[in-house]
C-alpha positions, 0 to 999 in steps of 0.5 A, spaced: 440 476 482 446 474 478 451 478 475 451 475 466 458 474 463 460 481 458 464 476 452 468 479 448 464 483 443 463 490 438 458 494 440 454 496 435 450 503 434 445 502 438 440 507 434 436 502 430 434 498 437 431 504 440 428 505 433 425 498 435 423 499 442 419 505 440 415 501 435 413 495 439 411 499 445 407 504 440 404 497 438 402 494 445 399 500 447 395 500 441 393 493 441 391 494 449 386 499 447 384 496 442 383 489 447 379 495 452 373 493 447 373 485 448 370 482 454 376 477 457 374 470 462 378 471 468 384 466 466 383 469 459 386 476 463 390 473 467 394 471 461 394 477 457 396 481 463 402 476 463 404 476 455 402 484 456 408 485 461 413 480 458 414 480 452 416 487 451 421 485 456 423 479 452 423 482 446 427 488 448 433 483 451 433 479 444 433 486 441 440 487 446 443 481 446 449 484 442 450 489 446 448 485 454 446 478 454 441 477 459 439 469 458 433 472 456 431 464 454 429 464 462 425 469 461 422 467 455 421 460 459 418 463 465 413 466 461 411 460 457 410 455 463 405 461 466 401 461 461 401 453 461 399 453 467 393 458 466 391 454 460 391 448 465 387 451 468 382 451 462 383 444 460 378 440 459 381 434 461 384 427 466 391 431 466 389 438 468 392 436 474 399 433 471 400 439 466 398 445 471 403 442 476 408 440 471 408 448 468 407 450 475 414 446 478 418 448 471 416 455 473 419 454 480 425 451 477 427 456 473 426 463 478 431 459 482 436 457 475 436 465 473 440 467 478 445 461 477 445 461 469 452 465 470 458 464 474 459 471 476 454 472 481 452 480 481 459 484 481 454 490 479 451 490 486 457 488 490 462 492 487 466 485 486 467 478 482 466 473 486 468 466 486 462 461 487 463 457 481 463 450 483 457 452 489 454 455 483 454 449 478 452 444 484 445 447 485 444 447 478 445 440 477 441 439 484 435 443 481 435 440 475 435 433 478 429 435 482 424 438 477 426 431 472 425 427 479 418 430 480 416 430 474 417 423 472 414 421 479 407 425 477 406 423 471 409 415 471 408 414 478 402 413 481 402 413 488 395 412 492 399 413 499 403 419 496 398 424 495 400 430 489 400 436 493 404 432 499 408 431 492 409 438 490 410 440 497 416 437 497 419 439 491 418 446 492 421 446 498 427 443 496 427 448 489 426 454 494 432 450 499 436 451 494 434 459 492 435 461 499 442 457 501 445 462 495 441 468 497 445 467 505 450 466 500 451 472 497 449 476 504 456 473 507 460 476 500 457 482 501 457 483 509 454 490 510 452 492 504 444 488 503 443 489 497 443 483 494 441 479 499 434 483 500 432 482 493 432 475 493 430 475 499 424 478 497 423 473 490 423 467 495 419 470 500 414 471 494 416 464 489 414 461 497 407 464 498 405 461 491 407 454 492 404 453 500 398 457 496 397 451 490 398 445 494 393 448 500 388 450 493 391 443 491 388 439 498 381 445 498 384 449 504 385 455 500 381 459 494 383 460 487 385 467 487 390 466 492 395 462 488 394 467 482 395 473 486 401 469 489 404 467 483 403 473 479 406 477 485 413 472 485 412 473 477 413 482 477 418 482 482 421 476 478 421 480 472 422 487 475 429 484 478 430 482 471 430 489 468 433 493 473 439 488 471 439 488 464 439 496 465 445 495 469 449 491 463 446 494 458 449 501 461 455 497 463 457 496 457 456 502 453 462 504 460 466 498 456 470 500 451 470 496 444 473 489 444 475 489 451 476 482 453 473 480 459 478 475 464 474 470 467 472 471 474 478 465 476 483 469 472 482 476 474 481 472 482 488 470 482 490 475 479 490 480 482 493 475 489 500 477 491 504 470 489 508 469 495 503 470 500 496 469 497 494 475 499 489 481 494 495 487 493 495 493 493 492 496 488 486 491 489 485 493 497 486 500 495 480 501 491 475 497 495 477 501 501 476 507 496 469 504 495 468 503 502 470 510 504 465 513 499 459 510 501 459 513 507 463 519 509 461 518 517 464 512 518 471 512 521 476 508 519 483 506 522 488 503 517 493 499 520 500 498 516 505 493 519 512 490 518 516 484 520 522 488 522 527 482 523 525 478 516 531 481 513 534 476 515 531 471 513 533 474 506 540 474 507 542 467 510 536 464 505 535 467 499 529 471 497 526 464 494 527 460 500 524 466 505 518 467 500 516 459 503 516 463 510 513 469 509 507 465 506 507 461 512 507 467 516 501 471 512 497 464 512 497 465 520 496 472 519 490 472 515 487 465 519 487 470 526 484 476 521 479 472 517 474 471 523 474 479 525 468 482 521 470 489 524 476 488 519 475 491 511 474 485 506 479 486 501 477 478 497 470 475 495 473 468 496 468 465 499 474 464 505 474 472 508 481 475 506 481 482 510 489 482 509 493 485 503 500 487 502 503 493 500 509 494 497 516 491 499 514 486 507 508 491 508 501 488 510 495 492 511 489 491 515 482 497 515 479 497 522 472 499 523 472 503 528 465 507 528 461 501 533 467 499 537 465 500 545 471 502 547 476 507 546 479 508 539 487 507 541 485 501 546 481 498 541 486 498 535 492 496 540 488 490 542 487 488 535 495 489 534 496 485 540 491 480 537 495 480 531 501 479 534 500 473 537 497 469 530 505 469 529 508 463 533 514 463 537 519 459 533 517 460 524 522 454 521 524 453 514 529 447 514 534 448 520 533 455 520 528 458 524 526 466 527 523 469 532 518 474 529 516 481 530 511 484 528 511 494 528 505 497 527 503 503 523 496 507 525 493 513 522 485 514 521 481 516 517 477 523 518 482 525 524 489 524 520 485 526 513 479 523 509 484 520 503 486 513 502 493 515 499 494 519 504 492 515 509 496 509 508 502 514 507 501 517 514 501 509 517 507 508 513 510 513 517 508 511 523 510 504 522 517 508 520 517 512 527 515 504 531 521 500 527 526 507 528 524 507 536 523 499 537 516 500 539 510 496 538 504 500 535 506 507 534 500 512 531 500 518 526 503 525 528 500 530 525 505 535 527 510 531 523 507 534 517 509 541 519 516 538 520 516 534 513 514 542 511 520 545 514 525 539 512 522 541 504 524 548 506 530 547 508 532 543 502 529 548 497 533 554 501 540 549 501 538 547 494 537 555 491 544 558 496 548 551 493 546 552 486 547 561 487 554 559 490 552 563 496 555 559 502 560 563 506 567 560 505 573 561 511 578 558 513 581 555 520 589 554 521 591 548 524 598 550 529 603 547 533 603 550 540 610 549 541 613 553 535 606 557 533 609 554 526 603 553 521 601 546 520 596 547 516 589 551 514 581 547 514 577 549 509 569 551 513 563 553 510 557 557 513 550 557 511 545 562 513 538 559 513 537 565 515 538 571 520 540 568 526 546 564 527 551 561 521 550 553 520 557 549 521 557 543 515 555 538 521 548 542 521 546 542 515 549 536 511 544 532 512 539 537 509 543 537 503 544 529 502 536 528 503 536 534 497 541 531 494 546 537 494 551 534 498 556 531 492 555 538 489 557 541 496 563 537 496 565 540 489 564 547 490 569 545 497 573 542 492 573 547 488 574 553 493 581 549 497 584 549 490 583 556 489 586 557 496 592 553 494 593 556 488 593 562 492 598 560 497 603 558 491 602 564 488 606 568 493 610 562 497 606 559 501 606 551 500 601 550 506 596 544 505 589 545 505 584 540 509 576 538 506 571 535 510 567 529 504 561 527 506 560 519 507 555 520 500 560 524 496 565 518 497 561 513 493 560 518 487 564 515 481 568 521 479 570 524 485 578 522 483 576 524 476 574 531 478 580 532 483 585 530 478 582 535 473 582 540 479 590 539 480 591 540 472 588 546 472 590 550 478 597 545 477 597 544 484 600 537 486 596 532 491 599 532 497 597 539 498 590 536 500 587 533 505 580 530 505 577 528 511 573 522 512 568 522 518 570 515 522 563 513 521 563 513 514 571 509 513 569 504 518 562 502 514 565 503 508 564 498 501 568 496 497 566 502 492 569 507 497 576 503 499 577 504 492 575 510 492 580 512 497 586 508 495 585 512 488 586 518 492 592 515 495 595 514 488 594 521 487 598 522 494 592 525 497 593 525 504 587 522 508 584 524 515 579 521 520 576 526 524 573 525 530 577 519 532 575 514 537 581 510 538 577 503 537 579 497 535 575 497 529 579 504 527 585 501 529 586 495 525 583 500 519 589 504 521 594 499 519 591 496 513 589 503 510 596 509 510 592 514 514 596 520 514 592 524 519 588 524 526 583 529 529 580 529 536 575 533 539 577 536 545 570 541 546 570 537 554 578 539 555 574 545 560 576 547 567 568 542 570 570 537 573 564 533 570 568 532 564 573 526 568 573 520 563 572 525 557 579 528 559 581 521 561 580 518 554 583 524 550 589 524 554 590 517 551 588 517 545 595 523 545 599 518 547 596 512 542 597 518 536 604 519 539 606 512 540 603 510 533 607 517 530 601 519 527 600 526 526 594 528 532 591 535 530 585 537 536 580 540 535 574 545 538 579 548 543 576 554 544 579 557 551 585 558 554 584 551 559 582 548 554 588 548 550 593 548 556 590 541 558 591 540 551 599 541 551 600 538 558 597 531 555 602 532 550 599 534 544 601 539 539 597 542 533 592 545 535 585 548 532 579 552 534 577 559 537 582 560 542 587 559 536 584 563 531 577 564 529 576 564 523 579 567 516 576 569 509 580 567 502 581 574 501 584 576 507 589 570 507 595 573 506 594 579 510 593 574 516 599 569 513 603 576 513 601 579 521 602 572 524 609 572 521 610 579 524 607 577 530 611 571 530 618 575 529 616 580 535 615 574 540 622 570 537 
């Protein structure tokens, strides 16, 4: 059956309908047992029991229109052409024939006119709104143009070759066409779910039997009775699907708030299509597989989110309006190589299959049934994958640009990896991440990442908390020249302790404290720590600089100078005490927010270091553009192993660039005796690490500065 349009409207109070509906079955009940004392011919019968079950329902649905419309008029003209029929049957006259078949085809006409009086076909049953509005509007013209043409040749065109039952027949069977095409119509809309299809089948196979019944009663090949039965039958299922969906709209729209209007089915259709891609949306494909997954729990489902992992580039050299023309030719290929795979979940009711949706940013989904695959659930999604992936061709041009594109793939299922949706398209965006990041094709869900994810959470929550307590453990490491064990400077370290084991250097944890977003707060607090420090070393005499790792984040924050400059006014310190060290990563990939950021301090007479030097060329060229005052290198591989051969090598030359270039050099992680005669026999001359010293408190920095002058008096 067909779904009625719900108009704009108010819904009014309802209690006076129901009042009336009490009133009139209170009344045919009493005039059916009042009629229990009157004796009825058979055809007299049969129109009382025809009167007996559709008016109530007619007046009902006249009674409700405000409230539901329902297109009662048919209803109202079914009615009247059966009893036109019956009385034909009674009529004492040359047309009886005419006037039984004419009644008999209007009635044919108009079971096949309900269903199509509306342009929506049942959303109530399918869950959807349907596109069928020119399929729709043809068959209506068709059954129209056949009831006028079989009418005027019944009762105008006398043909003696053409006998009336071969007439009818043929109508009929035209009539009952029509029926069953939009019946196979609704079953490929709704696909699995037979709902529909099953009742009108049912009403064809009924709407059928009466009219081979009246031709056969009409050639003497079948008794009376029979066509009765048979229409009487087509009729209370007729009317028995008429009621069910009058309840469903009426129900319907007491769940509708008032003066809610209804878009069309055309609008809410192209609506809810992403634009650049013509493909339904999220929201839309999420609430269909929603519905799916409710209606049967056993069934197992693999959601399958892919990327084109190189389209970034056609944004950046076409612009996002020209890559859209391209990205709608990469969907289009995608949706014509998925539409055809009835094991994929159907996200549009077009009459076209759409079973492709996009998710936010170059995402796509498609729901794989995986409930009646033969094979294996891996090698059946990798095969859809592969299939997929071979709908993009080769070579996508626009213009004079053209790209090769890649398609990764993000799996989880449904009942291994959870029974949500969100949760589900969640876990396949992480295995997209996991296939992109490893450059793989398909990549499945971990269920073990989310034990990690809940470690990561911990960690961030623990930093978070020991960060705003202040409770990092700061040290100090002096940096000393090996040749004259003069103080060349002191670095400023911290320690975590995540818990009772070994301490975590800042190399360890900041990554935890970027994802939670402490990382800028650390580096203030470090700040903040070095001009203590320096205030302190002022205090008594000691004019020493004092070094500071940022993190590459920390550069980019927009009072970074502001904070420094408020720091050097409080402690009336000047700038060239301090060192901010940058990684090498972070000032080769800097923006142009950073180098501004970095010329600021500079204006401040802040020195500024690259640790971890790699002696590039791309370091090099930086070194020229950019006064850098400062160069560390990590001589962890200066050991006594003879493994370490090219890592000695390019130390030694990275020593002799430094001094050629008379640019400070500084090694680090020096943490044995080897290590650090190596180190001076290349040249090298200030030294950091555990060989020099391990470490020293902020509390305990004079007596150290005091002890080590002493030592080095003794030695002198």
């Amino acid at each position: 059956m067909s779904c009625f349009h719900i108009f704009k409207r108010h819904v009014r109070p309802t209690q006076p309908y129901i009042y009336s509906i009490f009133a009139l079955l209170y009344m045919f009940s009493f005039s059916s047992f009042a009629s229990t004392s009157v004796s009825f011919s058979y055809i007299e019968f049969n129109i009382a029991f025809i009167l007996g079950i559709s008016l109530p329902v007619i007046l009902f649905a006249v009674l409700m229109r405000k409230v539901a419309s329902i297109k009662w008029q048919y209803l109202a003209g079914i009615t009247l052409a059966i009893f036109v029929f019956f009385f034909g049957q009674i009529l004492e006259h040359s047309y009886q024939l005419q006037v039984s078949l004419t009644a008999a085809s209007v009635y044919l006409a108009l079971v096949c006119l309900w269903p199509l009086a509306s342009e929506r076909d049942d959303s109530l049953a399918l869950g959807c709104v349907c596109q069928r509005k020119q399929l729709v509007t043809l068959s209506l013209k068709l059954v129209m143009l056949f009831l006028a043409a079989f009418v005027l040749f019944l009762w105008f065109v006398d043909d003696e070759n053409i006998n009336v039952s071969y007439r009818f027949g043929i109508y009929a069977s035209a009539v009952l066409l029509i029926s069953f095409t939009q019946a196979v119509s609704l079953k490929n809309l709704s696909e699995k779910d037979y709902t529909v299809f099953s009742r009108l089948i049912i009403q064809f196979i009924l709407h059928s039997a009466f009219s081979v019944a009246l031709v056969m009663y009409i050639q003497g090949a079948s008794h009376y009775y029979w066509v009765v039965i048979a229409l009487l039958l087509s009729f209370v299922i007729t009317l028995t699907n008429g009621c069910w969906l009058l309840m469903q709209n009426v129900l319907l729209s007491f769940k509708t708030p008032e003066n809610q209007e209804k878009l069309s089915s055309e609008e809410l259709f192209h609506y809810s299509l992403d634009p650049a891609t013509n493909l339904p949306m999220a929201q839309q494909a999420l609430q269909i597989f929603e519905d799916t997954l409710a209606k049967d729990h056993n069934k197992r489902y693999a959601v399958v989110i892919f990327n084109p992992m190189n389209f970034q580039q056609v944004n950046n050299v076409l612009g996002h309006r020209n890559s859209d023309i391209l990205l709608s030719q990469l969907a289009y290929c995608l949706q014509q190589q998925a539409s055809g795979n009835k094991n994929l979940l159907r996200f549009g009711f077009n009459p076209e299959a759409i079973r492709i949706a996009r998710l936010q940013g170059l995402n796509f989904l498609v729901v794989f049934d995986i409930s009646e695959t033969t094979h294996e659930a891996h090698h059946a999604i990798n095969e859809l994958c592969q299939y997929l992936a071979s709908s993009v061709p080769r070579a996508m041009s626009f213009k004079s640009f053209s790209l090769n594109f890649k398609l990764a793939f993000g799996v989880s299922i449904s009942g291994e990896d959870s029974s949500n949706v969100n949760d589900l398209i969640s876990y396949a965006e992480d295995a997209l991440l996991t296939s992109i990041n490893k450059q793989r094709m398909v990549s499945y869900f971990d269920s073990t990442s989310l034990l990690y994810t809940q470690q990561q959470l911990s960690r961030m929550d623990a930093l978070n908390t020991d960060i705003q307590d202040e409770n990092l453990f700061w040290y100090l490491q002096p940096q000393i020249n090996i040749n004259d064990t003069e103080i060349y400077g002191l670095q400023l370290k911290v320690h975590w302790y995540e818990d009772d084991n070994k301490p975590l250097e800042l190399e360890d944890f900041v990554l935890v404290a970027e994802h939670s977003g402490d990382a800028y707060l650390l580096t203030k607090q470090m700040l903040s720590q070095a001009f203590k420090v320096l205030h302190l070393l002022h205090q008594h005499g000691h004019y020493l600089k004092v070094a500071v790792t940022l993190t590459s984040d920390s550069i980019l924050e927009v009072d970074l100078v502001e904070y420094i400059e408020s720091l050097m006014s409080k402690y009336h310190i000047l700038g060239k005490y301090l060192i901010v060290e940058l990684a090498e990563d972070a000032i080769l990939d800097a923006t142009e927010q950073a180098k501004a950021i970095i010329s600021q301090l500079r204006a401040l007479e802040v020195s500024i270091a690259i640790s971890n030097f790699s002696g590039s060329y791309e370091s090099l060229r930086y070194l020229r553009k950019m006064a850098i005052q400062q160069v560390k290198i990590n001589c962890q591989s200066l050991t006594e192993s003879d493994d370490n051969r090219v890592d000695k090598a390019i130390i030694n030359s990275l020593v002799n660039l430094s001094r050629a270039m008379k640019l400070p050099l500084i090694g680090t992680e020096l943490s044995d005796a080897i290590a650090l005669e190596a180190y001076k026999n290349m040249g090298g001359s200030i030294a950091q690490g555990s060989e020099i010293f391990e470490g020293i408190v902020p509390d305990e920095l004079l007596i150290w500065l005091k002890t080590w002058q002493e030592q080095k008096a003794k030695k002198h």
